[in-house]
C-alpha positions in Angstrom: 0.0 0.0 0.0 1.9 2.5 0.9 5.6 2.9 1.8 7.6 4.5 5.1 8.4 7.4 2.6 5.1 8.5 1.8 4.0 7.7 4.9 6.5 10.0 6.3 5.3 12.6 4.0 1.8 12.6 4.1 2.7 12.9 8.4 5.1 16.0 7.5 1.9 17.4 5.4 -0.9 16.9 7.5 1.8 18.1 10.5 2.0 21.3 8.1 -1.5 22.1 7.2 -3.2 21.3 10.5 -0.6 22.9 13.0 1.6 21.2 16.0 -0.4 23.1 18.6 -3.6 21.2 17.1 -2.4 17.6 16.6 -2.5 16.2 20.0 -6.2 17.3 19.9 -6.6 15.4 16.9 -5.0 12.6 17.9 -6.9 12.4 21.2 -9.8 12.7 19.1 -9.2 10.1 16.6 -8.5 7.9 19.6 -12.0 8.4 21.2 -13.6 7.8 17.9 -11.7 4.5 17.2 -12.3 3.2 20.5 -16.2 4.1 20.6 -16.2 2.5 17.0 -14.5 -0.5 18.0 -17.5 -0.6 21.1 -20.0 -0.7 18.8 -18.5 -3.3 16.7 -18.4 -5.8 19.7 -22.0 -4.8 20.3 -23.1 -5.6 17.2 -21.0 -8.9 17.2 -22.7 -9.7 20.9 -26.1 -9.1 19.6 -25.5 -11.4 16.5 -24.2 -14.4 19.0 -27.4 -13.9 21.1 -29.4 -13.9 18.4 -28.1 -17.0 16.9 -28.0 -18.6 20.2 -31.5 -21.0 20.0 -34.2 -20.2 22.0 -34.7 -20.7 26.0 -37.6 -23.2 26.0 -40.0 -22.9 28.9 -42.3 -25.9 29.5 -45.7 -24.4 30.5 -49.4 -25.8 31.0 -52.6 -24.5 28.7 -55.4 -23.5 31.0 -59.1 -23.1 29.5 -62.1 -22.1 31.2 -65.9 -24.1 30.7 -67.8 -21.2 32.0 -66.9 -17.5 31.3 -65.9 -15.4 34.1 -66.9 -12.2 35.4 -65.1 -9.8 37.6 -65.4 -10.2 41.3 -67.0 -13.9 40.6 -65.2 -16.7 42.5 -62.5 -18.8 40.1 -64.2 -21.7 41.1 -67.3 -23.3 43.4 -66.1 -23.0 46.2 -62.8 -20.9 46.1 -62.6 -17.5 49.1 -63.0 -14.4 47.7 -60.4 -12.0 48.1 -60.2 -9.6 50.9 -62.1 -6.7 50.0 -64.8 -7.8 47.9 -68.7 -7.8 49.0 -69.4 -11.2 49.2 -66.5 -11.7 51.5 -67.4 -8.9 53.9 -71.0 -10.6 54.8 
């Protein structure tokens, strides 16, 4: 690509244009841009493990219901109502 010659000139050039007093601020700068880049990169490599990772399985149960329910109704004959409600006040 490119050779310690050029490479030395191209430093002695943008040492030129952009001024001594100015390059440690542009090196600082490049630095915090490089290292928030290389952040994001390991982000986006995380979330792509994680996604590819399979799925947690979670063994449940289906629960259905013969009668409708209403609010403040017992779940079933027989269950307490909760503390609170008018039929358990009587």
């Amino acid at each position: 690509m490119f050779g310690l010659s050029e490479l030395a000139v191209i430093l002695i050039v943008v040492i030129l244009v952009i001024g001594a007093k100015k390059l440690p601020d542009l090196a600082r700068s490049a630095g915090k841009s490089a290292r928030i880049l290389k952040a994001e990169a390991r982000a986006m490599k995380d979330e792509d493990e994680r996604a590819a990772a399979p799925p947690r399985v979670v063994q449940g149960e289906t629960v259905t219901r013969d009668e409708p329910q209403h609010p403040g109704s017992p779940q079933h004959p027989g269950s307490p109502q909760p503390p609170g409600s008018p039929q358990h006040r009587q």
